[in-house]
C-alpha positions, 0 to 999 in steps of 0.5 A: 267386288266384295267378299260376299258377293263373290261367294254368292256367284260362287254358289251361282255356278254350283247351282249351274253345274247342278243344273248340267248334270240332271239334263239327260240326253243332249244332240246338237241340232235341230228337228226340222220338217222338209219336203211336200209331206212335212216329214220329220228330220233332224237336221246337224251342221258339222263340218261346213256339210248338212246332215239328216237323220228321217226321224217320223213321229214316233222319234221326234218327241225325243229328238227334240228333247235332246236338242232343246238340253243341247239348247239349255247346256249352251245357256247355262255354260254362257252363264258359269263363263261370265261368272267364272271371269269375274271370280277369275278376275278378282282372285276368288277361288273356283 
């Protein structure tokens, strides 16, 4: 792979690392609506068991906030992974 190249995904990760650091507040999981009411939880998987959180509808706005960046971290660290392995692979520095 050339030079330029390279240093193009270098600046690609610097703009990803960019991107993570203006995310805000990040919470693995999911808000969910459960039971007969459809009341408002939020819902985490940790440690093979279930756990809720009653959050009603003045919560939930920031709850989902804090998942959907958990959502857009996860994306952006696939991508910087990707890249760092082809920087890694051809000797470039990261």
């Amino acid at each position: 792979m050339e030079r330029k190249e390279l240093a193009k995904l270098s600046r690609r990760v610097k703009s990803l690392h960019r991107q993570l650091s203006k995310l805000g507040p990040i919470m693995r999981g999911s808000v969910v609506r459960l039971g007969p009411n459809k009341q408002i939880r939020f819902s985490l998987n940790k440690n093979k068991k279930t756990q809720m959180i009653y959050l009603g509808a003045k919560r939930e706005a920031k709850a989902r906030e804090c998942s959907e960046n958990y959502k857009k971290m996860r994306d952006i660290v696939e991508e910087m992974t990707e890249i760092n392995m082809i920087l890694i692979k051809n000797d470039y520095p990261i």
